[in-house]
N, C-alpha and C positions, 0 to 999 in steps of 0.2 A: 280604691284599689290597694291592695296590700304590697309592699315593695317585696323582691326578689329579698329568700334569705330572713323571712320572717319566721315569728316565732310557733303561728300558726298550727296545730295539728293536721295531717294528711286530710282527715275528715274531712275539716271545719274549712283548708284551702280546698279542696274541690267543689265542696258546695260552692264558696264566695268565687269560684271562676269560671262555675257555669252552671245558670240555675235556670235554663232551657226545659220544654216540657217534651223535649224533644225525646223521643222511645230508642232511637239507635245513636250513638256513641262511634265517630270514627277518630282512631286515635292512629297519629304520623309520627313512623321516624322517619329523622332527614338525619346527613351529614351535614347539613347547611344550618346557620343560624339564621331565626325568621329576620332580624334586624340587621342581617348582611348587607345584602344587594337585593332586591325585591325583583323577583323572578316566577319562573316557573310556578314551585312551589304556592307564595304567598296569593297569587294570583288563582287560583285553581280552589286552595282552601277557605278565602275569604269570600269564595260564591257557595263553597260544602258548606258553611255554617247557615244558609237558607233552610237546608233539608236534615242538617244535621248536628250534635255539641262536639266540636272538634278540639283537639288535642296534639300540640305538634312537639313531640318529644325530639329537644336536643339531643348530641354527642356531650358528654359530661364534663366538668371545670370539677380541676384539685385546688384545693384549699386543704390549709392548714385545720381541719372541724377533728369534732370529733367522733360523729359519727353521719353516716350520709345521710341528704336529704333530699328531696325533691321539690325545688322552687318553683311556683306558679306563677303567672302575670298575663291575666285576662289583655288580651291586645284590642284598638280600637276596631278591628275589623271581623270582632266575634272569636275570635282563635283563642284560644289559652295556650298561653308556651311553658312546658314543664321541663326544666334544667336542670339533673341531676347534679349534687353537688357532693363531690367526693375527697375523702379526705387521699394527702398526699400518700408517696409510698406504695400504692396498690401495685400487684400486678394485674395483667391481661385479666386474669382467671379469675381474680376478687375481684375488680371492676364490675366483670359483668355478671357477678352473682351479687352485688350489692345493688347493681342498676335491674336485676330481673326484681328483688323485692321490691324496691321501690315502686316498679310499673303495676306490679301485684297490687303493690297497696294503693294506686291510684284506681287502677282496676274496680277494688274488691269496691269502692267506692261510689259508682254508676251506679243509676238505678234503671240504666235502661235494659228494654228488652231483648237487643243485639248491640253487636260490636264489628266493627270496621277495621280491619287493619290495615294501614296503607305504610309502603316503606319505599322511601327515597336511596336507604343504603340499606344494601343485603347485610350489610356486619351486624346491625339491630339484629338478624336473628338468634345469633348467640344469647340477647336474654329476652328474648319472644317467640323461642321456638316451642315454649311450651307452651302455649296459649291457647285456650279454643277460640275461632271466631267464627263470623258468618258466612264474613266474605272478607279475601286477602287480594290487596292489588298493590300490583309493582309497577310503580311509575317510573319507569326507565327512562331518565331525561340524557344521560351520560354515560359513557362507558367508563367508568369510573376506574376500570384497571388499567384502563390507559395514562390515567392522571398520575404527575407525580406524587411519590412519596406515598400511593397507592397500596393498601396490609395487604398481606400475604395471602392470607386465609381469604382474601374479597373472592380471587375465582370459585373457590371452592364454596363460599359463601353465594354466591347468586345461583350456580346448580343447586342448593338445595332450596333456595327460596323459588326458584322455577318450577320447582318438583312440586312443593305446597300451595304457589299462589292458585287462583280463583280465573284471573286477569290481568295481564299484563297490556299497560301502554308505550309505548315508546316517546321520547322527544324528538322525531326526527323519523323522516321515510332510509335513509341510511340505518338507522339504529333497527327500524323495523325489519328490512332485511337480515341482518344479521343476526337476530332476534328468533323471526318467526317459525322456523323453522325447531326451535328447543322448549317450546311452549305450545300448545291446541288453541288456544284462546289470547294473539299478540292482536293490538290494533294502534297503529300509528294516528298519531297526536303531534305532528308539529308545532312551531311557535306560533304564537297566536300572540295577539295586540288589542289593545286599550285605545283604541284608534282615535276618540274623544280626548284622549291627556293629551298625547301626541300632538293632536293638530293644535293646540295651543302653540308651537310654536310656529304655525305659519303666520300667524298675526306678527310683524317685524317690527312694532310700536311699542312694544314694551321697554324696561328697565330693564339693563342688559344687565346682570350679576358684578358685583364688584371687580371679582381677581379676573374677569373676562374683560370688564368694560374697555380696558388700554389695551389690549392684544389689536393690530394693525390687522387690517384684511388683507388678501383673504384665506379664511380661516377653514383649517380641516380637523376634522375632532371625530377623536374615537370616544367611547366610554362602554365601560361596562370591567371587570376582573382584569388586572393587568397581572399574567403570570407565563405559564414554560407554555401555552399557548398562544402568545405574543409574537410575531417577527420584529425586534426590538432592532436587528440589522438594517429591515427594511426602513423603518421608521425613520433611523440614524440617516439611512442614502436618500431618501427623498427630501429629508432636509438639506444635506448637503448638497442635491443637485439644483433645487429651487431654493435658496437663503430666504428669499423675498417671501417665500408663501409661511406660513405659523400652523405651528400641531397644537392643538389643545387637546391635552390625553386627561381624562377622567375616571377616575376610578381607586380602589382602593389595591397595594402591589401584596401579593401573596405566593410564597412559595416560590420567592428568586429573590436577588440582592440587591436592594434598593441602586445598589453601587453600577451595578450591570446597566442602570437605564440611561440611557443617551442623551448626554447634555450638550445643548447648543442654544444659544440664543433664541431661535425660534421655536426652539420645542420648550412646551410649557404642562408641567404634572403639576394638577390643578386639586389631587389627593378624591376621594371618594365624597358623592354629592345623596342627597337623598331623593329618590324618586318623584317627587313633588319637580324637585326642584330642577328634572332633568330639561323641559322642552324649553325652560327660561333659558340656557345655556343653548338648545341647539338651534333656539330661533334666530341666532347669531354667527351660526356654520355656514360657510357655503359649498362644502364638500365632508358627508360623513365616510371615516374610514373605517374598514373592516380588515387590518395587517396581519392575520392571523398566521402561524407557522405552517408548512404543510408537515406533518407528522402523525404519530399515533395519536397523540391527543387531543388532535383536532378531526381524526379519519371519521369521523360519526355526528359530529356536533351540525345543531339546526340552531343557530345564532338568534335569541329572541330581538337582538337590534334589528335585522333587518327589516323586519315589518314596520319596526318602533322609526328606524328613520325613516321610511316612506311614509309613513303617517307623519309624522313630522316636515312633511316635503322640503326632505334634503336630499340632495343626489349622492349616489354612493358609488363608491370604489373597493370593491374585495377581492381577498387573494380567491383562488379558486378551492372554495369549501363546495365540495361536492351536493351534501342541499342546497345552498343558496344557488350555485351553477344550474341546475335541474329547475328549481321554483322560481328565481329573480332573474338569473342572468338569460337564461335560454328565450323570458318573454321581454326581454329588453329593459327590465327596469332598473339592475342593477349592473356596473361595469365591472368586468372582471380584468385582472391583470395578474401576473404570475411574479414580477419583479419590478422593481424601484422606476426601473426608468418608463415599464409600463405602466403604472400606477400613474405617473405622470404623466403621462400621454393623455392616459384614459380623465384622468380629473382636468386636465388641460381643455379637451373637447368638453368636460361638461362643464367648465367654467362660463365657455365662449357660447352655449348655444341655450335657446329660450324653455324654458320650462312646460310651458304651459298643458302643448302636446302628452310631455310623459306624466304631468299629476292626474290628467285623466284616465289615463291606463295606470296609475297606482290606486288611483281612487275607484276604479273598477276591479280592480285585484284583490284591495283590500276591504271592500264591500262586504266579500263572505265570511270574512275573518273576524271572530271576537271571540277572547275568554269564554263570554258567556256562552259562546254557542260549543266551543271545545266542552265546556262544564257538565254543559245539556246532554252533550250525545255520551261521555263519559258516564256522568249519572244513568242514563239511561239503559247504557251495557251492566251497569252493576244492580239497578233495576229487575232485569231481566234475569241476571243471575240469582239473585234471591227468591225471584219468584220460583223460578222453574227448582230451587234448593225446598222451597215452603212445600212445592207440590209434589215431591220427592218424599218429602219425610212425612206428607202426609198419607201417600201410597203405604209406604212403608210399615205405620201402624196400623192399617186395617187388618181384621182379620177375616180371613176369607170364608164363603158360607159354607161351604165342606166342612168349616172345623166345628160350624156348632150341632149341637148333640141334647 
């Protein structure tokens, strides 16, 4: 495998990062890096490279270069991640006519017979609006202009990627409402789980993680992006009204100041884990939390933990995010509480009471739930779409027998 930032010609790294005999070509922009947090995204793309040579184009990194390039690095799950690497200095307007060549040139490169576009963030269209493709899907996992520090141009940027896409999915039955109504063709895709990694942590025999092994029980732990969708207050007051109980918060802090996050003896930031290494840590929880703020930037979200701690059979406490309310809370499986001292109640009661009852109503919940099967019915809509596009333009070129003479 050739490292990021090689000396490589465009050619010669796309052949060496995917020499698949595969005919369609779908190529991803995300706002996300693949080597973030493994989510949504990586989950969804690492079952596409089955049926397809996928391509998950970063947001770009300046460097001092001297002139841009496009880094490759074939990942173990089949993916090629291409990283635009641009030199400093750019503005807006040269960034993304330096990133539309590059894609061009990655492009001109395929030798398949179609092309897939899928986009995670509507901003890619500014240099993929010129592109033909077969088929365009916009996998709406977030409302991303509700997110801090969110460009300007994003509204105006998803009405026109609306306008173009093929298919739109949403992450979340909230999102899909909001949604469905600006597009012909919206279909909701909430979170879905890996239900096999997860239950690795009901096995309680293991080796418990180093910086966890001394934390005293009993233990509540969040994980996943600690940022402006945090209640970092709430956090603060349930340690302070229980001293005795321990937070293990997990994850990597983004887009706040490390300074803002609440320190106390029993709260413990444990800094960002890799997905491997998640159920080893939660086989060690006796309450997962979900503290999320109530605000704009949480009005939509479908929290891929939830599923992930009940697979993992931990019992949970979340603030009231309206999917999880709708899907977990209303069938008993997840506690909902509004504030500190409720949150404590609620984890209180499920400290003292026995398991067993509610893993069979999770294990019945989450029976119909897997990647794979989101993957399936996904592929299958875009399936559909092609075909009925194939049989369209194949209409299209006949000619009719009136015209012959």
């Amino acid at each position: 495998m050739q490292k990021a930032g090689s000396s490589l010609d465009a050619t010669t790294r796309v052949q060496k990062a995917n020499t698949s005999d595969f005919s369609t070509s779908l190529v991803c922009f995300s706002h996300l890096r693949w080597g973030f947090v493994y989510q949504r995204p990586q989950h969804l793309l690492t079952r596409a490279v089955r049926d397809y040579r996928v391509f998950f184009v970063e947001e770009p990194v300046f460097e001092t270069v001297g002139a841009a390039r496009l880094d490759l690095s074939p990942q173990p799950g089949g993916v090629t991640v291409a990283v635009p690497v641009l030199p400093d200095g750019l503005d807006e307007s040269a960034a993304e006519a330096a990133q539309r060549r590059l894609v061009d040139q990655l492009l001109s490169q395929m030798k398949g017979r179609s092309r897939i576009l899928w986009y995670y963030t509507p901003m890619a269209l500014g240099f993929t609006g010129h592109l033909e493709a077969d088929l365009r899907v916009y996998d709406c996992m977030d409302e991303l202009s509700a997110f801090r520090f969110a460009p300007p141009k994003l509204k105006d940027r998803e009405r026109a990627l609306l306008a173009r896409a093929d298919l739109v999915f949403t992450g979340g039955q909230s999102l899909y409402e909001a949604k469905r109504g600006r597009h012909p063709h919206v279909h909701a895709f909430p979170s879905s789980i890996d239900a096999r990694h997860f239950a690795r942590a009901r096995d309680r025999n293991g080796v418990e993680p180093e910086d966890q092994a001394r934390i005293p029980h009993p233990r509540l732990g969040y994980f996943g992006v600690i940022d402006e969708r945090m209640d970092l207050q709430l956090v603060a007051a349930m340690a302070e009204i229980r001293p005795d109980w321990h937070f293990v918060m997990i994850g990597p802090v983004v887009k706040i100041d490390q300074a803002t996050l609440p320190r106390r003896p029993n709260i413990h930031w444990l800094g960002g884990k890799r997905y491997e290494e998640l159920p080893d840590y939660l086989a060690g929880w006796d309450i997962g939390l979900m503290p999320f703020a109530i605000n704009e930037s949480t009005r939509f979200i479908s929290p891929t933990k939830t599923p992930e701690f009940l697979a993992a059979g931990v019992p949970v406490v979340s603030t009231p995010i309206v999917d999880v309310v709708r899907a977990y809370g209303n069938a008993g499986l997840v506690e909902i509480a509004a504030d500190a001292a409720g949150t404590v109640a609620k984890a209180e009661g499920l400290l003292s009471h026995p398991k067993a009852a509610w893993l069979a109503s999770v294990d019945r919940r989450l029976s119909g739930l897997s990647w794979d099967k989101t993957w399936d019915a996904m592929h299958a809509l875009m399936r559909d779409h092609l075909e009925q596009a194939d049989r369209s333009s194949s209409a299209a070129v006949q000619i009719p027998e009136a015209a012959h003479v």
